[in-house]
C-alpha angles and dihedrals in degrees: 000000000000134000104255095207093103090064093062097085083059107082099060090039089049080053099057087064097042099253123127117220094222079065097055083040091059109110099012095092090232125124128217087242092058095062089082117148099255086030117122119208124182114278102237094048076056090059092043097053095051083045089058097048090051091053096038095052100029094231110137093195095051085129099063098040087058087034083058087046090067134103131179086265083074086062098059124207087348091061086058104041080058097051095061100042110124092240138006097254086058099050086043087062099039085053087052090045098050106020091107088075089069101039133013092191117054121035132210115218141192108212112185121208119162113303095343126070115190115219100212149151136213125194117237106170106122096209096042114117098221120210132165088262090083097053102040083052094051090052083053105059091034088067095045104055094043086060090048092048096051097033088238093316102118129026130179120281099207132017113208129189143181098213123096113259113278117218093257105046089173106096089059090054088051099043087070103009087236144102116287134206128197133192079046111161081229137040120222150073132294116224123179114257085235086060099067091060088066118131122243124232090211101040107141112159093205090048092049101049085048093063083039106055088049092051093059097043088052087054096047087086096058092050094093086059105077107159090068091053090045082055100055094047094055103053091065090031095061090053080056098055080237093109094120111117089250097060086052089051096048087056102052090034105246134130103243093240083054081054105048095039082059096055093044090065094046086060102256150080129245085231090052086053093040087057091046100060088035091061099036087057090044100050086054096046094056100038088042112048137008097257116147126255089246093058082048102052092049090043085066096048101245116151091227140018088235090063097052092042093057091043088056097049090050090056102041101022085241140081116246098264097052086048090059106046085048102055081041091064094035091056088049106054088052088052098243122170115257118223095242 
């Protein structure tokens, strides 16, 4: 599912270009009046919907004009559990921690690496039909509410993506007034690791507990459920090289045999999961951007090209070569819009 306030500045910035939003609504199975601020919608039906607004108004960077419109409200009581944090660093990882109970199909993730962190996301619904649309909307709305947060004060240093370029790169330099770099094995934004000890304006620590306290108490209910928060940890967690089963388990604070014998019960394996986000980020990288097989292959944390190769033939009956010039040509005679 995904909160579907982001979706409310949609409908006046569908009118400027003459489009009604019943009409990109037409086919999703989702009504106007179910695009309320603490509303949920499927996540695909929330790709679609941004897919249909691309292709009804013509604007190839629809994404990121909705992605300007947001604010931290959009968030919910995440927005405001971050804009109380005592420093950015801390409200970036309050928005990782509690992020699935706004989506249980995309994650946002914090990677560290020396003096830079990237703020990114990566998409790990298995039915979802991924197109650029998501992720220009996500940097968006990265940028936005850093802004908000620091009052200006930090942007991002780098953008990354992992489309292929598009002929007018333009509107991604601007979105962060900064380099950007596309066939990335990641999509997301690079910050720099003194950034995150930033101050916030807002910081108030009863305020924050507050926020806090509410936020656990609306994830305790999902807690039953394992296997979707197995799967939002390991989008991010591929991209680590910490995907084994005991690095899962150590985040969610669970022996690995408690673990197993869980999911068990819901009717599925760590390594079937596993398989199933593989796949799904696979399947985007490749249909996306231009990166090789072998980037790929070692994206996904697998020890050799040969062994993601034959995984991905297992789960599609061809190898990843012939995935990608298929779904090339598919995308072609219905006239679907490349990335590039």
């Amino acid at each position: 599912m995904q909160r579907a306030a982001s979706l409310m500045p949609l409908p006046s910035l569908l009118a400027e270009f003459g489009v009604s939003m019943e009409a990109v609504l037409e086919g999703t199975g989702i009504s106007l009046s179910a695009l309320g601020s603490a509303s949920f919608i499927p996540y695909p039906a929330f790709l679609t919907i941004l897919d249909n607004s691309a292709m009804a108004t013509g604007r190839d960077d629809i994404g990121m004009l909705l992605g300007r419109r947001q604010t931290l409200t959009a968030l919910g009581p995440l927005g405001k559990l971050m804009r109380h944090a005592a420093t950015l660093g801390e409200a970036l990882s309050e928005f990782v921690a509690f992020q699935i109970n706004n989506s249980t199909g995309g994650a946002v993730y914090l990677l560290r690496a020396d003096r830079d962190v990237i703020l990114g996301y990566g998409v790990y619904n298995p039915s979802a039909l991924v197109s650029h649309h998501i992720y220009d909307l996500v940097l968006a709305v990265g940028c936005n509410l850093i802004a908000e947060l620091t009052g200006g004060a930090v942007g991002p240093e780098e953008i990354l993506l992992s489309r292929a370029p598009p002929s007018d790169p333009a509107p991604y330099r601007r979105l962060g007034h900064c380099p950007v770099h596309f066939d990335q094995n990641q999509t997301g934004m690079l910050l720099r690791a003194t950034a995150l000890t930033f101050r916030l304006p807002e910081a108030s620590i009863v305020l924050h507990r507050e926020a806090r306290a509410g936020l656990v108490s609306a994830l305790e209910p999902s807690r039953g459920e394992l296997c979707g928060h197995v799967r939002h940890l390991l989008r991010p967690h591929l991209l680590m090289g910490q995907a084994k089963m005991e690095d899962i388990a150590g985040r969610l604070g669970l022996h690995p045999r408690a673990m197993r014998r869980r999911l068990r019960q819901e009717g599925t394996t760590f390594e079937a999961i596993k398989d199933e986000v593989r796949f799904t980020a696979a399947r985007e990288l490749l249909m996306l951007g231009a990166l090789g097989i072998t980037d790929i292959a070692f994206t996904l944390d697998y020890s050799s090209v040969s062994s993601f190769v034959h995984a991905f033939r297992r789960w599609s009956g061809m190898s990843p070569g012939l995935w990608r010039e298929t779904e090339a040509w598919r995308n072609a005679e219905t006239g679907m819009a490349s990335p590039g």
